[in-house]
Backbone bond lengths (Angstrom), bond angles and torsions (degrees), N, CA, C in turn:
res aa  C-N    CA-C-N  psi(-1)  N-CA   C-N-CA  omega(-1)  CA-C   N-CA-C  phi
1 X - - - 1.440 - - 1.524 112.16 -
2 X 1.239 120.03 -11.04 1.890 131.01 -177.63 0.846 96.14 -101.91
3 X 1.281 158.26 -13.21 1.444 154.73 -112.83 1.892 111.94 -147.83
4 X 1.071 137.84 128.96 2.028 124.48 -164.42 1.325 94.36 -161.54
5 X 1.536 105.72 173.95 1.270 127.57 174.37 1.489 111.42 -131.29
6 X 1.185 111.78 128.62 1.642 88.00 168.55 2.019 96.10 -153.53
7 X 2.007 76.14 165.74 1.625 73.80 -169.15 1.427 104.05 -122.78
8 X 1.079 114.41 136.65 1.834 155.54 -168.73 1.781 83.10 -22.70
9 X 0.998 131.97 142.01 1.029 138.33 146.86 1.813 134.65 -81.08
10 X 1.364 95.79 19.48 1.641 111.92 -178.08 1.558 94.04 -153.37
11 X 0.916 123.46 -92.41 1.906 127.10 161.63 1.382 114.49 -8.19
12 X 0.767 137.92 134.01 1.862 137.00 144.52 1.408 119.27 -64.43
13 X 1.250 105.20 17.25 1.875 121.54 -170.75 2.092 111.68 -89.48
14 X 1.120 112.62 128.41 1.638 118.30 174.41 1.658 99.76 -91.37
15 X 1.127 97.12 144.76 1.786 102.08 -174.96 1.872 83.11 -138.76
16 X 1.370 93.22 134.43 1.742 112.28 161.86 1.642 97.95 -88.69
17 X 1.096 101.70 144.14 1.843 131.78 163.95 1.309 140.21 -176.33
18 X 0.990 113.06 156.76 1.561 124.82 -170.52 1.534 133.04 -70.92
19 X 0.872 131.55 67.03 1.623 134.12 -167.42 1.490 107.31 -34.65
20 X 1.416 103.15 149.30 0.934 111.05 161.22 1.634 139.55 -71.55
21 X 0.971 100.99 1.53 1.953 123.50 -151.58 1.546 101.99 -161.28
22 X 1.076 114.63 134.70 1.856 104.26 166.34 1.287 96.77 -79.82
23 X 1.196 104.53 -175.10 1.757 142.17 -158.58 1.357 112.34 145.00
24 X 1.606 104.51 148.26 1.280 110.54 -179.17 1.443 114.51 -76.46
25 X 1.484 122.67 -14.73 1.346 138.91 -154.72 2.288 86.23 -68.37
26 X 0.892 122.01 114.44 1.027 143.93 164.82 1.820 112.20 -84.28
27 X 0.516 121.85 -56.46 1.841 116.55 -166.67 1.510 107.86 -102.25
28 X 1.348 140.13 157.37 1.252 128.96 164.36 1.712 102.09 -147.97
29 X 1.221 113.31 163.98 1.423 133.64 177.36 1.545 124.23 -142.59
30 X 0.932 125.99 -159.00 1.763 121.15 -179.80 1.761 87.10 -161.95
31 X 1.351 127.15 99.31 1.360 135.49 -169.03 1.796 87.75 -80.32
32 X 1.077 132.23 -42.12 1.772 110.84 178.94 1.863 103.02 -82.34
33 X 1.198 128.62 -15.28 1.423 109.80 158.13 1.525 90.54 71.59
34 X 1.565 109.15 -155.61 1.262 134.81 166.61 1.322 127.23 -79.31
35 X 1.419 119.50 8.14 1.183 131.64 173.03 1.449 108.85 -80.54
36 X 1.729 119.00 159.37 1.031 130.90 -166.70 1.487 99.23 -96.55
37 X 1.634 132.22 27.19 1.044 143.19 -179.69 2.023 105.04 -66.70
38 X 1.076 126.64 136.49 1.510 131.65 164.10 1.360 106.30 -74.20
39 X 1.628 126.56 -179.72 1.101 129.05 175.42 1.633 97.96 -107.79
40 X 1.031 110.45 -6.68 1.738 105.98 -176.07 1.697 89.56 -76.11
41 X 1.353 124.39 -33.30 1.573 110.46 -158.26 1.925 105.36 -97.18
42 X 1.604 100.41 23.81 1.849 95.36 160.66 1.110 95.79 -114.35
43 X 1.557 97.29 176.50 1.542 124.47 -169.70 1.528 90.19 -80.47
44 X 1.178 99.67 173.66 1.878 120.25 176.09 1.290 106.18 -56.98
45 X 1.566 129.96 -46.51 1.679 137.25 175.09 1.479 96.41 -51.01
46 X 1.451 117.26 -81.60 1.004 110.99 -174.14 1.854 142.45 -64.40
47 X 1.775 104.80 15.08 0.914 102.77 171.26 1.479 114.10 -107.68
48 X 1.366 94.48 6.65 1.775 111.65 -170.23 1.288 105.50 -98.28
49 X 1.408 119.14 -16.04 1.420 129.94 163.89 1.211 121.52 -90.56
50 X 1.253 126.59 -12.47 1.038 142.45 171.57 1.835 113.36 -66.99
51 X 1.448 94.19 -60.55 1.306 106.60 173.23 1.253 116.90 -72.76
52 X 1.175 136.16 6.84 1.164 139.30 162.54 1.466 118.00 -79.27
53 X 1.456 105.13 -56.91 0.920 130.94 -172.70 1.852 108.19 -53.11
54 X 1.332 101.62 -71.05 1.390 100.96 162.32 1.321 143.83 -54.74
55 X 1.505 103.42 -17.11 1.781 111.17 167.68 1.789 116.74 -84.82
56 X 1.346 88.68 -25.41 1.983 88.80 167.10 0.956 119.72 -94.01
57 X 1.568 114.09 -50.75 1.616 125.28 176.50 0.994 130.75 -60.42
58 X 1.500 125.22 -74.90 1.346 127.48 -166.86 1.677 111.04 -91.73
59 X 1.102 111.74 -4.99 1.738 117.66 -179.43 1.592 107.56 -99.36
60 X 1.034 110.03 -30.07 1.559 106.54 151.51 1.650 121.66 -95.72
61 X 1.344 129.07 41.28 1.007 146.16 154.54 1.715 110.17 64.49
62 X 1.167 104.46 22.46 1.329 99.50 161.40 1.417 124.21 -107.44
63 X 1.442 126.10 -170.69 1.376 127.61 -129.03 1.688 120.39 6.49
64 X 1.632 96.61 92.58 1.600 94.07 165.87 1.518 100.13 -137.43
């Protein structure tokens, strides 16, 4: 449950790491990537991945 995968949001690269928080959520992504995409213009899935993504990933300073 500490334990994830996630993949680079610029790279095509998977990185293992350690959450900060458990959750069952195992895998993560960033569905706008490096695109100049908003979060208003995904669907509900993809804004829920989004926020995922950014509450493990990039707010604990990884993928940069």
């Amino acid at each position: 449950m500490f334990c994830g995968v996630y993949q680079h949001d610029e790279f095509p690269e998977k990185h293992f790491f350690i959450k900060h928080r458990p959750t069952w959520k195992w895998t993560f992504y960033s569905p706008i990537g490096m695109s100049d995409k908003k979060i208003e213009e995904l669907s509900e899935q993809e804004k829920r991945e989004q926020k995922y993504f950014n509450e493990f990933v990039l707010d604990q300073g990884l993928s940069q």
